[in-house]
C-alpha positions as CSV (number, residue, x, y, z in Angstrom):
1,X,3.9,-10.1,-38.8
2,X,4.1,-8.6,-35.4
3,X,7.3,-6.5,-34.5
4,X,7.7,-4.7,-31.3
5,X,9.6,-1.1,-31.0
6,X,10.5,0.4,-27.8
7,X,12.8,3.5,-27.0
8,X,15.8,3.1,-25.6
9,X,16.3,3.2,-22.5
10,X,17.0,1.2,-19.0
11,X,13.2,0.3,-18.3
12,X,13.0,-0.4,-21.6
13,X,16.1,-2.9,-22.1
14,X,14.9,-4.4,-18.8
15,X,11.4,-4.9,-20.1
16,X,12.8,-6.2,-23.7
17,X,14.7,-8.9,-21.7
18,X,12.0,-9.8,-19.0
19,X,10.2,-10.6,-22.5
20,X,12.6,-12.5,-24.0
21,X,13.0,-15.0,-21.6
22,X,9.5,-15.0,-19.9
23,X,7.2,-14.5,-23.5
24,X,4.3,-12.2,-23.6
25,X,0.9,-13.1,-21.8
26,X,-2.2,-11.2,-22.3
27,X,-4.7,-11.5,-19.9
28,X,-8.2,-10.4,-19.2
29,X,-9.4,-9.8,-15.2
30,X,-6.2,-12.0,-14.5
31,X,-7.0,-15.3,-16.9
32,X,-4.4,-15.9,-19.6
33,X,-6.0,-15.5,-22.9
34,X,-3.0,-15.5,-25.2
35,X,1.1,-16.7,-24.7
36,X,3.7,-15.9,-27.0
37,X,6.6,-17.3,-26.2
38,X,10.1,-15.7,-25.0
39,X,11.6,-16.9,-28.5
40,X,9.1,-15.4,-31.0
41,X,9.3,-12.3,-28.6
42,X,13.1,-12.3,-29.3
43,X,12.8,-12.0,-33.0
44,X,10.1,-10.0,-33.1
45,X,12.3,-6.8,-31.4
46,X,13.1,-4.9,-34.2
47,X,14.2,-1.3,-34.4
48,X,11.7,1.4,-35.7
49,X,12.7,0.6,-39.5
50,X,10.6,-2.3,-39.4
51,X,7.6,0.1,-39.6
52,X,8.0,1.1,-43.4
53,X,6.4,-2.5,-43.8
54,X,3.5,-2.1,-41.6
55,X,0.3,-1.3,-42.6
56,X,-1.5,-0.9,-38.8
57,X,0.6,0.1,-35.8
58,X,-0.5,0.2,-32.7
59,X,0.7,2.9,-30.2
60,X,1.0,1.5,-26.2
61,X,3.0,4.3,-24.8
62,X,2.1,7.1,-22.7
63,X,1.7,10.6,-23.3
64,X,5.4,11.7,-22.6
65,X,6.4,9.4,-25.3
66,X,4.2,11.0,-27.9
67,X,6.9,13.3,-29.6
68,X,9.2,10.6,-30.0
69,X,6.4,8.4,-31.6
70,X,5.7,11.1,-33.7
71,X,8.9,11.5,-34.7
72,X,9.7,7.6,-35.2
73,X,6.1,8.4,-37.8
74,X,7.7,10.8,-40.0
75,X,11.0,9.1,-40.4
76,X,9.9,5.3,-40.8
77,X,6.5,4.6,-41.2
78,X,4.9,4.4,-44.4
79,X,2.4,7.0,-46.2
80,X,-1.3,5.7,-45.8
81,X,-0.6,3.3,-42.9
82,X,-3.0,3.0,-40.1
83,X,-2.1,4.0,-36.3
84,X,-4.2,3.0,-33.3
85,X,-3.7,5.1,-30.4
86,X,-4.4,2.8,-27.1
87,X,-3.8,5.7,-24.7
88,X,-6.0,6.7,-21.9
89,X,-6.7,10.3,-21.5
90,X,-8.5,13.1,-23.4
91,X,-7.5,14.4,-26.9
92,X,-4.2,11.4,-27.5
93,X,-5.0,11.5,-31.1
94,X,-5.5,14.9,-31.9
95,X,-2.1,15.7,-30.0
96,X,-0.1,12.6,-32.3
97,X,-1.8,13.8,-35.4
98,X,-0.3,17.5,-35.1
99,X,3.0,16.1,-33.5
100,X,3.3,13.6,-36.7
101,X,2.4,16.2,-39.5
102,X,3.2,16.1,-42.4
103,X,3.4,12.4,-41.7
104,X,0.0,11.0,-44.0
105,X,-0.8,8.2,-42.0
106,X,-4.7,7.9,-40.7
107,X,-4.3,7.9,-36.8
108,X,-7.5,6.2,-34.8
């Protein structure tokens, strides 16, 4: 199951719409590897609740966001899961880790 949670905001709504009616395309050096469409993206937008079932979540925002993932950690996500942090920049993890404690999670 894939699930996508995004804070709310204007950019945010925008972006949430642009995928529902366009889909998702990832790309590598500008060639479409993978579509999903604007439907599956639709009911895949779930609030952060959804994350108590997850056992790997994967963290896409940037580093101003990182208190309010940390916070979405502790409330919603379950002991022991996994959390990839896809962020550029020196020391992302180390900074979720101590904004997330006591969350138990394992954060890569």
């Amino acid at each position: 199951t894939v699930a996508f949670v995004a804070r709310e905001s204007s950019s945010s709504k925008a972006r949430a719409e642009r995928l529902q009616a366009e889909g998702l395309v990832m790309d590598t050096h500008g060639k479409p590897k993978h579509h999903l469409s604007g439907e599956l993206m639709a009911s895949s937008m779930k609030g952060p609740e959804v994350l108590k079932t997850c056992h790997t979540i994967l963290v896409t925002i940037k580093r101003p966001g990182n208190a309010w993932v940390a916070e979405v950690l502790r409330k919603h996500a379950k002991p022991g899961s996994t959390v990839v942090c896809l962020q550029n920049g020196l020391a992302q993890r180390e900074e979720l880790e101590r904004l997330a404690a006591p969350w138990t999670g394992v954060i890569l």
